[in-house]
N, CA, C and O atoms as CSV, one atom per row, in Angstrom:
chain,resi,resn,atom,element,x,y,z
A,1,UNK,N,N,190.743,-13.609,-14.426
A,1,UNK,CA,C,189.774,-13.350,-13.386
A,1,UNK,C,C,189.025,-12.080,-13.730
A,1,UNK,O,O,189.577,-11.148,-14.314
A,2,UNK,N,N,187.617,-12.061,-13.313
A,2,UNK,CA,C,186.661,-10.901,-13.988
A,2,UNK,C,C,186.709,-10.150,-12.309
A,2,UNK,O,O,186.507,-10.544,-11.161
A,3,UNK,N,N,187.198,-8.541,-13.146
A,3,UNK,CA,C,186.934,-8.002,-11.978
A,3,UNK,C,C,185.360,-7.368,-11.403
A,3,UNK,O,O,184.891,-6.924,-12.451
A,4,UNK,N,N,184.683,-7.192,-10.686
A,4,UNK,CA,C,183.514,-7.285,-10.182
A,4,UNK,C,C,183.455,-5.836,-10.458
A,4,UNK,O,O,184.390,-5.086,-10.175
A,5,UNK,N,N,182.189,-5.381,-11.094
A,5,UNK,CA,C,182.106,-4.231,-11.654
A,5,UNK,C,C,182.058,-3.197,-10.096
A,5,UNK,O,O,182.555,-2.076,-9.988
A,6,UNK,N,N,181.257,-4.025,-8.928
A,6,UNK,CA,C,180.952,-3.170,-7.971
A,6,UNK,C,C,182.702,-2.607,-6.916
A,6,UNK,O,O,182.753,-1.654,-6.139
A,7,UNK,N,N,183.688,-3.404,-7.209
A,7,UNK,CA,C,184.806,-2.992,-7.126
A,7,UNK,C,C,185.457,-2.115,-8.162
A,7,UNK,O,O,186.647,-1.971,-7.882
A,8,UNK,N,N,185.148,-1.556,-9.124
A,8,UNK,CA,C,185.866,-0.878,-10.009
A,8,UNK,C,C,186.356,0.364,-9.626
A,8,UNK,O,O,187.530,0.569,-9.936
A,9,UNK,N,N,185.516,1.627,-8.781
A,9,UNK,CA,C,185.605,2.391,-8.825
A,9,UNK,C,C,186.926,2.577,-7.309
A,9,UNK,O,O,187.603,3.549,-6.973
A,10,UNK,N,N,186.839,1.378,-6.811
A,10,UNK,CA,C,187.582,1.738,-5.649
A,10,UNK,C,C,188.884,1.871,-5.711
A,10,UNK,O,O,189.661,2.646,-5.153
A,11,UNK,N,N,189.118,0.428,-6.977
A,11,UNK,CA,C,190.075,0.147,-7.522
A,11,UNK,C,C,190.482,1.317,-8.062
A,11,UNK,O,O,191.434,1.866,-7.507
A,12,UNK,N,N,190.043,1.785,-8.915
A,12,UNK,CA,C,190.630,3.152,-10.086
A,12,UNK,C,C,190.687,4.025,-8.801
A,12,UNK,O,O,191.701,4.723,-8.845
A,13,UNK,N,N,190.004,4.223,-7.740
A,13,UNK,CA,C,190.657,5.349,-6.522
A,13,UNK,C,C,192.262,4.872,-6.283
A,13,UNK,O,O,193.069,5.777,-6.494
A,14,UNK,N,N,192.726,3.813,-5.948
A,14,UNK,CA,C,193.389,3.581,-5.532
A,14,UNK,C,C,194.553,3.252,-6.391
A,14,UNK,O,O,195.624,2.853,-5.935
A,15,UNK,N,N,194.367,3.387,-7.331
A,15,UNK,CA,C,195.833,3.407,-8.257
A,15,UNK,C,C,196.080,1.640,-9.039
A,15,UNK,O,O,197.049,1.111,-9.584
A,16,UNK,N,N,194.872,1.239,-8.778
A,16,UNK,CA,C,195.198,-0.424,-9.731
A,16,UNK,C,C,195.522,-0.222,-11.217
A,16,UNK,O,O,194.966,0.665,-11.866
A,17,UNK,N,N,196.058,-0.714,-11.530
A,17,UNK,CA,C,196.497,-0.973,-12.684
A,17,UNK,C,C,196.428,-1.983,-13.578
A,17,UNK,O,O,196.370,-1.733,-14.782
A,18,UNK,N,N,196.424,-3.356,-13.062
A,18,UNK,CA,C,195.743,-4.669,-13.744
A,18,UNK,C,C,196.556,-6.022,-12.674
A,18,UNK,O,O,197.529,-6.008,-11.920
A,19,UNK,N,N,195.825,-6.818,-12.986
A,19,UNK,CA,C,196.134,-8.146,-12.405
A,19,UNK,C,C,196.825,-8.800,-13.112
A,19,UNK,O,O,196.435,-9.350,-14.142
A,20,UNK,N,N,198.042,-8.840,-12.628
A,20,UNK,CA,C,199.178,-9.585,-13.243
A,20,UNK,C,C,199.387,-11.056,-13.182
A,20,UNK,O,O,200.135,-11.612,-13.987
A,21,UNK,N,N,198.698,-11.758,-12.175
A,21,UNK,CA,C,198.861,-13.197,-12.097
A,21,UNK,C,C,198.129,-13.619,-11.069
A,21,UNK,O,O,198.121,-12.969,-10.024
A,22,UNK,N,N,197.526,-14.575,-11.186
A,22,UNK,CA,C,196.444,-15.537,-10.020
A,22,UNK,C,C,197.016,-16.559,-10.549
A,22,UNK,O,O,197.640,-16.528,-11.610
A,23,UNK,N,N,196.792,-17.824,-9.640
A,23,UNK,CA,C,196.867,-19.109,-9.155
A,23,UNK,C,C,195.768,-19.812,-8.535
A,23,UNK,O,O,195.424,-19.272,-7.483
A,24,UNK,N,N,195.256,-20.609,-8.776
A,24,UNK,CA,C,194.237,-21.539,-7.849
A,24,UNK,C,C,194.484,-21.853,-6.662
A,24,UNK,O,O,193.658,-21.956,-5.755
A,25,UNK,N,N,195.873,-22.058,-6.593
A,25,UNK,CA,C,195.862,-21.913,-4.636
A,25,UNK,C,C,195.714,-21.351,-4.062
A,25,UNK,O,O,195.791,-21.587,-2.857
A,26,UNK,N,N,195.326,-19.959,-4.693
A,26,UNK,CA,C,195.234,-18.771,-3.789
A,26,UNK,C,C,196.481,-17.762,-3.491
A,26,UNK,O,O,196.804,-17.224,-2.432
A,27,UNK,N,N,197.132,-17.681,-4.922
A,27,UNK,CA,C,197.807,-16.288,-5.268
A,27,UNK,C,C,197.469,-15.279,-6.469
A,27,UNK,O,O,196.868,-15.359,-7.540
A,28,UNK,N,N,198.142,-14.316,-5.770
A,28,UNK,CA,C,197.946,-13.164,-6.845
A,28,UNK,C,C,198.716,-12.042,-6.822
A,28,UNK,O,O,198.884,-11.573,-5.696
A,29,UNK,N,N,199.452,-11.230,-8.113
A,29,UNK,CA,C,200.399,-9.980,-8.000
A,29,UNK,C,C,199.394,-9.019,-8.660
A,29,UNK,O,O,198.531,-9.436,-9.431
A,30,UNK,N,N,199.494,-8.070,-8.423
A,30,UNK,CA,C,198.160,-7.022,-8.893
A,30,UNK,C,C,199.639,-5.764,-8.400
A,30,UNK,O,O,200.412,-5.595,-7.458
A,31,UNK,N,N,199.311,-5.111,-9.821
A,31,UNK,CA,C,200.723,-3.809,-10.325
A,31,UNK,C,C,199.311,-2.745,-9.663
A,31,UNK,O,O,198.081,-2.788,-9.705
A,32,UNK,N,N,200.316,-1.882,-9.100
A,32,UNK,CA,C,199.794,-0.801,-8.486
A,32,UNK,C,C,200.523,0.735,-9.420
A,32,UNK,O,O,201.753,0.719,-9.450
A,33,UNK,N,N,199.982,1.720,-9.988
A,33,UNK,CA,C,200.204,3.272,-9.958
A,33,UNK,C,C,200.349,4.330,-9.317
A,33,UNK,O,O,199.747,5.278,-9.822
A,34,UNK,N,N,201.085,4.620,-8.115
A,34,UNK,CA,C,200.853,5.469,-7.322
A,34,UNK,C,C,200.432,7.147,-8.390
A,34,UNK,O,O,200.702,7.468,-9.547
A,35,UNK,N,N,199.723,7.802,-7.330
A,35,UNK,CA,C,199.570,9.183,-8.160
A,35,UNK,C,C,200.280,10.083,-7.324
A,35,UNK,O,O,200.183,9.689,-6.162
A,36,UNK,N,N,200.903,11.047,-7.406
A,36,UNK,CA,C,201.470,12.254,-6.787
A,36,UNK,C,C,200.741,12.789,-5.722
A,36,UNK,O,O,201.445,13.151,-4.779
A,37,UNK,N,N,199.419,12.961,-5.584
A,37,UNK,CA,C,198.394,13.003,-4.686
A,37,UNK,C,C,198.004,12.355,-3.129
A,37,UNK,O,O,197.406,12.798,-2.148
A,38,UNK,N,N,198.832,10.778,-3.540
A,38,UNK,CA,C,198.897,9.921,-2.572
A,38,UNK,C,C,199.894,10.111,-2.046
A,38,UNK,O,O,199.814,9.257,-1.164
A,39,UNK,N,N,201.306,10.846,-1.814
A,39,UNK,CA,C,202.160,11.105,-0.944
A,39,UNK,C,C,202.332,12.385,-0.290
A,39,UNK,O,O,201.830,13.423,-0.724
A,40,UNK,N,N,202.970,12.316,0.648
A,40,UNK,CA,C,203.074,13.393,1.293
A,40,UNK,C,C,204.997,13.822,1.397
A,40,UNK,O,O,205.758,13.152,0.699
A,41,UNK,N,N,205.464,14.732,2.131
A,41,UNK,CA,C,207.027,14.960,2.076
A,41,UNK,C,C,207.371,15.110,0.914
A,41,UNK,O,O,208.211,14.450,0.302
A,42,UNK,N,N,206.282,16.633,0.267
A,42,UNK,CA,C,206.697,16.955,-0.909
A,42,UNK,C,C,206.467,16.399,-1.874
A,42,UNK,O,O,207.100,16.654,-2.899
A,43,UNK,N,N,205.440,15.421,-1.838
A,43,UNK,CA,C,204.889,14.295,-2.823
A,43,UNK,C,C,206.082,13.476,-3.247
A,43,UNK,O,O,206.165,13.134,-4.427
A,44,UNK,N,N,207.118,13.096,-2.279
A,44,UNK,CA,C,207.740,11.873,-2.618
A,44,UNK,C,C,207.868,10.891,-1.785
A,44,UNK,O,O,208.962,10.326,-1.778
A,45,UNK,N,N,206.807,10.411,-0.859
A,45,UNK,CA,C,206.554,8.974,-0.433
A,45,UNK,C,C,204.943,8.882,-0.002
A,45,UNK,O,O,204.351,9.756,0.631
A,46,UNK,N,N,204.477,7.872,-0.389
A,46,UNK,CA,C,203.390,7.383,-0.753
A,46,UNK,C,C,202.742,7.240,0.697
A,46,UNK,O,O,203.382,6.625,1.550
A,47,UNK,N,N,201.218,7.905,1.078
A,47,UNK,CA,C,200.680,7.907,2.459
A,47,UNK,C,C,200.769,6.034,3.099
A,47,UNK,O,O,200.647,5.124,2.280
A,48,UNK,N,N,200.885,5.878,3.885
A,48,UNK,CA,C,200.971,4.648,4.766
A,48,UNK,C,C,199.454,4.000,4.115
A,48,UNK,O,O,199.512,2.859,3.656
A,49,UNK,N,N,198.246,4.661,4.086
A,49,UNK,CA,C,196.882,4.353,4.034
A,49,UNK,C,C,196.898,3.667,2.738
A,49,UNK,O,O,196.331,2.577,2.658
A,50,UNK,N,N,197.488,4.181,1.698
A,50,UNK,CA,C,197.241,3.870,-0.066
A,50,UNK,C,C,198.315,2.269,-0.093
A,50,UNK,O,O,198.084,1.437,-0.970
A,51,UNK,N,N,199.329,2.044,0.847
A,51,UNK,CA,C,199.886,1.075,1.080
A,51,UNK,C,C,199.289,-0.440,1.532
A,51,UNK,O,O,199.255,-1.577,1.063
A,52,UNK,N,N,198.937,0.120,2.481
A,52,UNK,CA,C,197.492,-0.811,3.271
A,52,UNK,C,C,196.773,-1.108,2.565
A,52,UNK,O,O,196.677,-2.330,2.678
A,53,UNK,N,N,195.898,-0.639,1.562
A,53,UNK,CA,C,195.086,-0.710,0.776
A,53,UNK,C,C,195.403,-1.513,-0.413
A,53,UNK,O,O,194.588,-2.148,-1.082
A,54,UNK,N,N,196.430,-1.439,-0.572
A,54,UNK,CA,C,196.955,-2.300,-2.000
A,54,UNK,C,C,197.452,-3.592,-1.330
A,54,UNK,O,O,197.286,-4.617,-1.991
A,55,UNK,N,N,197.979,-3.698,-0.241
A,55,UNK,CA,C,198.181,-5.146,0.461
A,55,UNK,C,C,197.077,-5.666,0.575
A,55,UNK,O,O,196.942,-6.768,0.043
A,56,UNK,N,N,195.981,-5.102,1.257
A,56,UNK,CA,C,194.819,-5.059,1.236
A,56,UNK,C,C,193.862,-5.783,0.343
A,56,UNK,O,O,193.250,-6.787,0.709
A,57,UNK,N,N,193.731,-5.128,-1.089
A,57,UNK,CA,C,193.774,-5.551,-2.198
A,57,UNK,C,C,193.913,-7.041,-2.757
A,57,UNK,O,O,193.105,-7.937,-3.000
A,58,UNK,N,N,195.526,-6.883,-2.868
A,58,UNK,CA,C,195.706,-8.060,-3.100
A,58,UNK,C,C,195.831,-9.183,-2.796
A,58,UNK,O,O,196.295,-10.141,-3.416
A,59,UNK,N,N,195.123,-9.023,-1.140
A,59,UNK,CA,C,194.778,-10.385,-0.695
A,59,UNK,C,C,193.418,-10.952,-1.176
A,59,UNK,O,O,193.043,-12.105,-1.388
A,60,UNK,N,N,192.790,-9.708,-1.280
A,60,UNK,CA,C,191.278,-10.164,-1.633
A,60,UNK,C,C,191.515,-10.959,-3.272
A,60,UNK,O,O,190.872,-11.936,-3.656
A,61,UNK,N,N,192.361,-10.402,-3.887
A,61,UNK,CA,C,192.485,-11.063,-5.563
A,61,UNK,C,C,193.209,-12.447,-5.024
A,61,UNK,O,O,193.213,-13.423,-5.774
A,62,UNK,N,N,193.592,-12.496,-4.209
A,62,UNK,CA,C,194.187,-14.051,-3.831
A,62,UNK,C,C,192.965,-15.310,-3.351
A,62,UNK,O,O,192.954,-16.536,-3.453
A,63,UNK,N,N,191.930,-14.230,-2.756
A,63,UNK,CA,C,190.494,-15.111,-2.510
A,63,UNK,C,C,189.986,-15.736,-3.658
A,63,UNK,O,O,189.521,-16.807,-4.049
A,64,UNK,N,N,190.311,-14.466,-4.074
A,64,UNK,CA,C,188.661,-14.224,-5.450
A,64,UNK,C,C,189.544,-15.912,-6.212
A,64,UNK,O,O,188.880,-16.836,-6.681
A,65,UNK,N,N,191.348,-15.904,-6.128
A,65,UNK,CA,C,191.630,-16.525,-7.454
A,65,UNK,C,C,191.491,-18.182,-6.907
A,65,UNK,O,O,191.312,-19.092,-7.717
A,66,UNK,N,N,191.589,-18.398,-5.564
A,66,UNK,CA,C,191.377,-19.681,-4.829
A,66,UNK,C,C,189.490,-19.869,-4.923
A,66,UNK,O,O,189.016,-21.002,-5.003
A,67,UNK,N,N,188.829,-18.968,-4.905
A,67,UNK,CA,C,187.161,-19.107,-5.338
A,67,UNK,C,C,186.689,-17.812,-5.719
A,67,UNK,O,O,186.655,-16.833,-4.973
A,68,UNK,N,N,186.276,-17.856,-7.081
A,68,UNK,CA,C,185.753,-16.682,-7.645
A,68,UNK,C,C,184.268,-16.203,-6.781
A,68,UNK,O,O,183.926,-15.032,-6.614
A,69,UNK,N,N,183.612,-17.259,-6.362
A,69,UNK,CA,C,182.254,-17.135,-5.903
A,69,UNK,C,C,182.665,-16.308,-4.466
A,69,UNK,O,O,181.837,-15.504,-4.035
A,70,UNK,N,N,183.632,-16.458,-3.908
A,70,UNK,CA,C,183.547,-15.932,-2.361
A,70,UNK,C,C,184.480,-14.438,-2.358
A,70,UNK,O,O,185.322,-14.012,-3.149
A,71,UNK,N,N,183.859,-13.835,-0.983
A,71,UNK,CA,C,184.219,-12.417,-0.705
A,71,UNK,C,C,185.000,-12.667,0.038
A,71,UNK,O,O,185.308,-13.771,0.487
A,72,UNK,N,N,185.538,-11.360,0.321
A,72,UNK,CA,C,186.268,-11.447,1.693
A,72,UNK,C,C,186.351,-10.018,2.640
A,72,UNK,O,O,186.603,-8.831,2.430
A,73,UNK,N,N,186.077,-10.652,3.510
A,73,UNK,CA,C,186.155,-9.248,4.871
A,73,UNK,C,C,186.595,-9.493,5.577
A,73,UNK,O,O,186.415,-10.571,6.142
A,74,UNK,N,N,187.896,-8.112,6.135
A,74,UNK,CA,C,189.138,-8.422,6.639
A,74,UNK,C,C,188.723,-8.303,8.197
A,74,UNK,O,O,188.443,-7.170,8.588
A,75,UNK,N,N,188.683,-8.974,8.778
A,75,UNK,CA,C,188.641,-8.863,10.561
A,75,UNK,C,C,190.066,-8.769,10.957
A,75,UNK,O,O,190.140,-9.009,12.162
A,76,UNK,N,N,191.148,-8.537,10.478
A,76,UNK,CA,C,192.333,-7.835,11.294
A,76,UNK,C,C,193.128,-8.277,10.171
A,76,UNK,O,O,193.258,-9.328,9.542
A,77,UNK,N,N,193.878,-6.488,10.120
A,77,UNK,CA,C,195.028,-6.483,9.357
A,77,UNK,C,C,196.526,-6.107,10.204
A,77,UNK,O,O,196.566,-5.647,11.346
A,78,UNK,N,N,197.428,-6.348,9.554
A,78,UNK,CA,C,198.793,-5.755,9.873
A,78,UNK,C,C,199.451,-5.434,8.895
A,78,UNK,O,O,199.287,-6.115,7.882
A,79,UNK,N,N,200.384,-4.337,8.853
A,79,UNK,CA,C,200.901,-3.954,8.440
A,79,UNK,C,C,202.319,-3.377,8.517
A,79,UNK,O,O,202.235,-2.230,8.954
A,80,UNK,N,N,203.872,-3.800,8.209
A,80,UNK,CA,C,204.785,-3.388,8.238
A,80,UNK,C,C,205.528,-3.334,7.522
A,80,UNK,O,O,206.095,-4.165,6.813
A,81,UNK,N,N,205.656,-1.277,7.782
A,81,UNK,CA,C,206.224,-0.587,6.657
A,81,UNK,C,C,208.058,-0.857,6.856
A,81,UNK,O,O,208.551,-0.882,7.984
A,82,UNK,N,N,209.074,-1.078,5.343
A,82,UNK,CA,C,209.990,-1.999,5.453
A,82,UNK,C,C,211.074,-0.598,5.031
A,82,UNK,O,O,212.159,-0.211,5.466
A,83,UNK,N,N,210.137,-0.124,3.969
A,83,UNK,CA,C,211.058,0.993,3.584
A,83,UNK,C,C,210.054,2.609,2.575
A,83,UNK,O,O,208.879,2.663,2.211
A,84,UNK,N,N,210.638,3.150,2.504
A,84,UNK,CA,C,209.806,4.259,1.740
A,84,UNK,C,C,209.104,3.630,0.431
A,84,UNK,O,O,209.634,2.781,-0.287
A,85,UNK,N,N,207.884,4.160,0.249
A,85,UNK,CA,C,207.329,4.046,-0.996
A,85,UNK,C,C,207.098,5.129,-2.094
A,85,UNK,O,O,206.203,5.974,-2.104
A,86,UNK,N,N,208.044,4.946,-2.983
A,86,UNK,CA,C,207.845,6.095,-3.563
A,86,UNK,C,C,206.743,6.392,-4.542
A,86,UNK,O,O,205.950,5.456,-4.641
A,87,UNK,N,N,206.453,7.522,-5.352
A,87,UNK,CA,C,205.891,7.739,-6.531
A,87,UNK,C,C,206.128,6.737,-7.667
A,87,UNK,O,O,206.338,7.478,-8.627
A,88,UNK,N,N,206.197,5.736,-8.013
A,88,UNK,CA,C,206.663,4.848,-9.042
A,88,UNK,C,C,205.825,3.641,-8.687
A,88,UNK,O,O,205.660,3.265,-7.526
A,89,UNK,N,N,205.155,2.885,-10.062
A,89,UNK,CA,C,204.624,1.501,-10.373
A,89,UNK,C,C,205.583,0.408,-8.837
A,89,UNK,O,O,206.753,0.279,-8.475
A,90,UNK,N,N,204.561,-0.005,-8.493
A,90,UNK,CA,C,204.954,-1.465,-7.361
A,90,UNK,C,C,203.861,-2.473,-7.786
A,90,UNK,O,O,202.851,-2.260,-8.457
A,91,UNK,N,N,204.272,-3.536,-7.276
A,91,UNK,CA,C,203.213,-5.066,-7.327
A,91,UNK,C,C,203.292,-5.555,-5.597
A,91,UNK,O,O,204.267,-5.458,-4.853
A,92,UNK,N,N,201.910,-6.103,-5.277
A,92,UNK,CA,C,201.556,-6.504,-4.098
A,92,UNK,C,C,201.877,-8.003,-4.640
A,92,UNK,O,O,201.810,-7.985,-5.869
A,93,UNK,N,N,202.127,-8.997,-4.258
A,93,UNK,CA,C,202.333,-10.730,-4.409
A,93,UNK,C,C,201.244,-11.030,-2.845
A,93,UNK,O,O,201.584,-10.799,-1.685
A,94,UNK,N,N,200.046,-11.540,-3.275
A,94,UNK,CA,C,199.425,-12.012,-1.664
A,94,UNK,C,C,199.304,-13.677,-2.161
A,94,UNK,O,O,199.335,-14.309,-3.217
A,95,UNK,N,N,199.142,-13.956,-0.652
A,95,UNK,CA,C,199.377,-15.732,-1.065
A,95,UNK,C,C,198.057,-16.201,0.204
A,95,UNK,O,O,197.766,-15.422,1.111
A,96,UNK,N,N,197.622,-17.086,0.102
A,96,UNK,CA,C,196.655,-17.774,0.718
A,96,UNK,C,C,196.936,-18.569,1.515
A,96,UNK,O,O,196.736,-19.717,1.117
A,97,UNK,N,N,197.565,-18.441,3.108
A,97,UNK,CA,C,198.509,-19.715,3.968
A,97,UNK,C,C,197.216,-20.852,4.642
A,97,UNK,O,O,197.425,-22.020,4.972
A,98,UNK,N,N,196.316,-20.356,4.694
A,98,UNK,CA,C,195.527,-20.990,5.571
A,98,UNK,C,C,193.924,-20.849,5.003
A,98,UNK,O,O,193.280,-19.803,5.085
A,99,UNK,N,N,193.256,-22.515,4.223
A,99,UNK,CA,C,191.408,-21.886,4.083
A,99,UNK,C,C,190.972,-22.695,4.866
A,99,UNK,O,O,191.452,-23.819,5.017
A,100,UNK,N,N,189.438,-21.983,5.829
A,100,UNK,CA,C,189.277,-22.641,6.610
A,100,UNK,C,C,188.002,-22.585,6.376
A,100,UNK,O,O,187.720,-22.180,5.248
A,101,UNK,N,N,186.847,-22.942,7.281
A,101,UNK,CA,C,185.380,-22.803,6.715
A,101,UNK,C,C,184.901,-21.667,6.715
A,101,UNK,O,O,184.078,-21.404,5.838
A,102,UNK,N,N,185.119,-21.065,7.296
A,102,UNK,CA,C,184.619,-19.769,6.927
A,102,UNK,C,C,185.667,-18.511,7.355
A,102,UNK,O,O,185.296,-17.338,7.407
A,103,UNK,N,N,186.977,-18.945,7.639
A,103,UNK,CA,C,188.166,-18.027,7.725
A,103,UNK,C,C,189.278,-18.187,7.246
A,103,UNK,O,O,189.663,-19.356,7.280
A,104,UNK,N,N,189.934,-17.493,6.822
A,104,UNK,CA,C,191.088,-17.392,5.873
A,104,UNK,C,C,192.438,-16.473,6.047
A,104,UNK,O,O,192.388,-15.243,6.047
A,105,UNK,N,N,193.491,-17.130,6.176
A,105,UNK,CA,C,194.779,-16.428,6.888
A,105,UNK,C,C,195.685,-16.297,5.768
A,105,UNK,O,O,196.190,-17.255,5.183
A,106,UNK,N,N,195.891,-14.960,5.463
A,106,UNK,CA,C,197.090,-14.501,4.372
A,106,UNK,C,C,198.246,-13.535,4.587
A,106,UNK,O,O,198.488,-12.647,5.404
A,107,UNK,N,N,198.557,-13.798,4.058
A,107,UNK,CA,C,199.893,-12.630,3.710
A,107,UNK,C,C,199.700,-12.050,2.298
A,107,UNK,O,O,198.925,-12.367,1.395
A,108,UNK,N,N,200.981,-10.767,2.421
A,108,UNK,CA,C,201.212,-10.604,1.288
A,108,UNK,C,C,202.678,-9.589,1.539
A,108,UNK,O,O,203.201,-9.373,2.632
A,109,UNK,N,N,203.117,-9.085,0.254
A,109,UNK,CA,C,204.324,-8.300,0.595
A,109,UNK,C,C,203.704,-7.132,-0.986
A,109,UNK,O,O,202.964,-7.264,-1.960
A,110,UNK,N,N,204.583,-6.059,-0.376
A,110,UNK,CA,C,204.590,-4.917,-1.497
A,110,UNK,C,C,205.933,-4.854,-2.359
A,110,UNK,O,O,206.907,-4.664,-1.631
A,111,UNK,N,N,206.284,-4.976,-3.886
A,111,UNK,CA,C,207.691,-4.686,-3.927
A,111,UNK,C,C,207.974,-3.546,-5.298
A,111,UNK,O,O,207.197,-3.319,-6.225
A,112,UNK,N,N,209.068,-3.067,-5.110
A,112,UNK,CA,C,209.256,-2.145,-5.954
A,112,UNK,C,C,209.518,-2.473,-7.211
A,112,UNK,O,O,209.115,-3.628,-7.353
A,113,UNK,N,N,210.291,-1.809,-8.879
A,113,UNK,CA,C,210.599,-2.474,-9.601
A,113,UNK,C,C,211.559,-3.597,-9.816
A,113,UNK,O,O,211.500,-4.564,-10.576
A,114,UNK,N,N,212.507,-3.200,-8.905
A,114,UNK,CA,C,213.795,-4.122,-8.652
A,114,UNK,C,C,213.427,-5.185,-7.488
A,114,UNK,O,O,214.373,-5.495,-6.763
A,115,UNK,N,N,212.279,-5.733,-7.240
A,115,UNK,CA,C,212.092,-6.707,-6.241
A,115,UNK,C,C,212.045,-6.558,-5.303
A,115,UNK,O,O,211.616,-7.453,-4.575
A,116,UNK,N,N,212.541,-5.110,-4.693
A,116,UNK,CA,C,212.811,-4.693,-3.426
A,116,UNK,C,C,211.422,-4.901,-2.451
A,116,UNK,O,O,210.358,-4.554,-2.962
A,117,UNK,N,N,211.401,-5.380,-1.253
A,117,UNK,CA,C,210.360,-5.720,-0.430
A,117,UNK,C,C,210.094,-4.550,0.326
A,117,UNK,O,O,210.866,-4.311,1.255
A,118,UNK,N,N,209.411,-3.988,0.170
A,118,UNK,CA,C,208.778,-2.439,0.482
A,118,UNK,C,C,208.157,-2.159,1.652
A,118,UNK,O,O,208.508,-1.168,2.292
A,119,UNK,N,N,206.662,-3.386,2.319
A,119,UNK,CA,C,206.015,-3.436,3.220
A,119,UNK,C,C,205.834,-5.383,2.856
A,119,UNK,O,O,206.263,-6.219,2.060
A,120,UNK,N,N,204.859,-5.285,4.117
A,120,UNK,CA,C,204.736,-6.567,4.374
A,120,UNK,C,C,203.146,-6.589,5.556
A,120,UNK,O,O,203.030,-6.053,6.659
A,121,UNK,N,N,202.159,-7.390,4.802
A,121,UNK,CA,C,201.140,-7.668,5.862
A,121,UNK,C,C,200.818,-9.237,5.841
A,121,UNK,O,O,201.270,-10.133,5.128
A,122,UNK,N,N,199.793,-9.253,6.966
A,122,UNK,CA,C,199.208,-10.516,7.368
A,122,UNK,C,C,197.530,-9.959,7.983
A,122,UNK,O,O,197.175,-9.064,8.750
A,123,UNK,N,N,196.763,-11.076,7.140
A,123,UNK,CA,C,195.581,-10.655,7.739
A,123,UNK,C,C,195.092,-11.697,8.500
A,123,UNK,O,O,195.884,-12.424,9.099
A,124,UNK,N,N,193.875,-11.877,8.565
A,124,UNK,CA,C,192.881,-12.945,8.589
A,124,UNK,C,C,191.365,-12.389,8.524
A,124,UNK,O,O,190.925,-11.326,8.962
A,125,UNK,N,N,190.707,-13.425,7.847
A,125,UNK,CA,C,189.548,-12.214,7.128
A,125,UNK,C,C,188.712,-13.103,7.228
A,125,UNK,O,O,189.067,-14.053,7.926
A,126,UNK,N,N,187.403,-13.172,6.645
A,126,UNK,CA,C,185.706,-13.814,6.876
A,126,UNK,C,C,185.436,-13.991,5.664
A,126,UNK,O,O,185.166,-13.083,4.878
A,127,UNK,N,N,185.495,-15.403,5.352
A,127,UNK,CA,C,185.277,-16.002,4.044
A,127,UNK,C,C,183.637,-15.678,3.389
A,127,UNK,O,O,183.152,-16.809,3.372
A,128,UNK,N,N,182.927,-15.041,3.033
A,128,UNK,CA,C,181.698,-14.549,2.102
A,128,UNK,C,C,181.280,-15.082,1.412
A,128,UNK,O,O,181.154,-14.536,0.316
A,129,UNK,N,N,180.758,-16.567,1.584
A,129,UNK,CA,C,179.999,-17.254,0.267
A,129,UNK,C,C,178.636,-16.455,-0.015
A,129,UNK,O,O,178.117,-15.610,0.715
A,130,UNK,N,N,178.191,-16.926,-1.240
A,130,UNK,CA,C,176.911,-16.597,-1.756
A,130,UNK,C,C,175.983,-17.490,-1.122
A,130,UNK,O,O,176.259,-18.656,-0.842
A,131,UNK,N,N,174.574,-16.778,-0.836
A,131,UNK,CA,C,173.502,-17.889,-0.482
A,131,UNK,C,C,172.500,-18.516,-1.388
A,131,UNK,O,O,171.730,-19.374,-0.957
């Protein structure tokens, strides 16, 4: 999957690292970098916001991999934090439960190196075709 040049820079804000796997049904794991910068408590757990954002993330790479042509804009997220996130490499896994005509219901989970399930969201977002 080609990442969209006009996403690059947000991405490199946020600690992406590369896209590890898409699916046509509408999955995707995308490895995250935390930086020392992004936590707080002495810089050893990762702000709640940089979390969100990578769930975040990798729902949209779950769009892009079910239709490269369409966007996505999130009209309501959730988010629940499961356990600390530390300074260390994680992968988001988002999956695509629901496409609809112009709305789209996902999940995804955050996990550490050992599989550990970290956070956990659910969105539903506004499918963005081209005209």
């Amino acid at each position: 999957m080609d990442i969209r040049n006009d996403a690059r820079p947000l991405l490199q804000a946020i600690g992406f690292e590369r896209l590890v796997h898409s699916a046509p049904e509408g999955v995707a794991r995308v490895r995250f970098a935390p930086r020392s910068e992004f936590a707080h408590t002495e810089g050893t757990i990762v702000q709640g916001g940089f979390v969100t954002a990578w769930l975040d993330n990798a729902m949209a790479f779950a769009v892009a991999a079910r239709d490269a042509q369409v966007r996505l804009a999130s009209l309501e997220l959730k988010v629940s934090f499961l356990e600390r996130v530390g300074v260390a490499p994680v992968e988001a896994e988002a999956r695509v439960l629901r496409w609809g005509g112009s709305v789209v219901f996902l999940e995804a989970q955050l996990m550490d190196a050992d599989g550990g399930v970290l956070a956990r969201a659910s969105s539903t977002g506004k499918l963005l075709r081209p005209r």
